[in-house]
N, C-alpha and C positions, 0 to 999 in steps of 0.2 A: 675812598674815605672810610676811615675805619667805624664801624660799631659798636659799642659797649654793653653786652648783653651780662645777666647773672646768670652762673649757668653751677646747677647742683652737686656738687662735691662732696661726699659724707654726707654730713648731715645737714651743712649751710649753703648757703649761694655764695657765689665769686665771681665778683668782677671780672671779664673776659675782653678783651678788645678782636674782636674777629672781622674780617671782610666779605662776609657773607651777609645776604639780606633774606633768605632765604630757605627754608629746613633742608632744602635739598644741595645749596650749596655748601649749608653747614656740616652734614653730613659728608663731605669730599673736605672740609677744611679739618674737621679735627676727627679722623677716622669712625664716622659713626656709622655700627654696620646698617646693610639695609635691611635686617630683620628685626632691631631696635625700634620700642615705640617712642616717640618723641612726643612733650608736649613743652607749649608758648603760653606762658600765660595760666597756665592751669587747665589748658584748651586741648584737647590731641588736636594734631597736627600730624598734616602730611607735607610731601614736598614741595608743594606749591604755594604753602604759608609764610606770610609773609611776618617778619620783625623787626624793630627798632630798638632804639637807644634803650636800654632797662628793661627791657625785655626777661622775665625769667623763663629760664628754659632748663629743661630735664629731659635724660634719655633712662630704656632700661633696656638689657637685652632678652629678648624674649625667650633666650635657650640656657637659660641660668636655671641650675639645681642645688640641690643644697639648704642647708637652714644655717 
């Protein structure tokens, strides 16, 4: 059963339908590496975190340089 999580794009959230319940499965569904901080909700999160429907979710990667 699919998911419908918001998940941060630029600068707005975007409906996403994903099969994952999970940060860590999420992370195996739409390439997010494991050095990426992930949070649900506004919450950090790890892989064991769990989410639902409308769920907002954001990654960033932690080896980004640059301005």
């Amino acid at each position: 059963m699919a998911t419908t999580i918001k998940v941060l794009r630029g600068s707005g959230f975007v409906e996403t339908q994903v099969n994952s319940t999970n940060v860590g499965d999420l992370r195996a569904e739409q390439d997010i590496p494991a050095s990426a901080s992930v949070s649900v909700n506004g919450e950090d999160a790890v892989n064991s975190t769990e989410f639902g429907d409308g769920s907002l979710i954001a990654w960033v990667n932690n080896n980004k340089t640059g301005g």
